[in-house]
N, C-alpha and C positions, 0 to 999 in steps of 0.2 A: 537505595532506591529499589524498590520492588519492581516485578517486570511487570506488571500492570501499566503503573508509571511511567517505566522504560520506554513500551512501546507507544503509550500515548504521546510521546512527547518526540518517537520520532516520526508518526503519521502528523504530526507538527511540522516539523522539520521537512520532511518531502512533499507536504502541502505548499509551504515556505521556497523551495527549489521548483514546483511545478510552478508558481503561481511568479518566478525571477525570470523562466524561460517563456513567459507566456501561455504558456502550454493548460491552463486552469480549464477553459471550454472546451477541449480535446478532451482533458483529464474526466470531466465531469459525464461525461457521453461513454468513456471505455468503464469506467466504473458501474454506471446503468446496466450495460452490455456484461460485463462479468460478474456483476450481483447472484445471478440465479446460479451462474457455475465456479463459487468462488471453492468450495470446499472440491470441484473436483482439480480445478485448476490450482488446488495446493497439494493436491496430491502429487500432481504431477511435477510440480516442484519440486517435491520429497524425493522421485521417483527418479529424477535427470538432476539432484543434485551431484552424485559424482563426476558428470559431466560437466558439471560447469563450474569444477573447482578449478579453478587457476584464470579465469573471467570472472566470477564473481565472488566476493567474501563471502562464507559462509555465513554470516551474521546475516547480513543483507538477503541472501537464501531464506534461513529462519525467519527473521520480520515480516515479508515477504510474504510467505506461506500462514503462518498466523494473524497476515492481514486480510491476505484472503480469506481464509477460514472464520473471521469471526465479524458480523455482520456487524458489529457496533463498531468494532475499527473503518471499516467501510461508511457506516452514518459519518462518523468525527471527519475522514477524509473528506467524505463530499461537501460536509456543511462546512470545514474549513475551507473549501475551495471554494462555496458561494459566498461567503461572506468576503474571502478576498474579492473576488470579484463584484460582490456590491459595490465596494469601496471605489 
């Protein structure tokens, strides 16, 4: 599986976990709000990642930060979170 793939399928997956907690119309409003600063708030992911080794998996870090960074992972998230929530 190429990480292309990888990571579409796990803004999947945390679409799927936002949308079990409810949490989808919250989801959809911080996403709005962090659009315009996604690349600097993946920096700074990059930047406090040694701090937050032993709370979060590094993987999770990574995804994370190249979701923020790349605006078409941010489209898929939101329109996966409308569409659940059409339903």
């Amino acid at each position: 599986m190429n990480g292309e793939a990888e990571q579409s399928d796990w803004v999947n997956e945390l679409a799927s976990r936002i949308e079990q907690r409810g949490a989808s119309s919250l989801a959809l409003a911080l996403i709005e709000i962090v659009r315009p600063f996604g690349f600097l708030g993946s920096q700074v992911l990059v930047m406090a990642q040694p701090l937050l080794t032993g709370i979060v998996d590094d993987k999770t870090v990574q995804r994370t930060t190249t979701l923020l960074d790349n605006p078409d992972l941010l489209n898929q998230l939101s329109a996966t979170l409308e569409g659940a929530k059409a339903e």
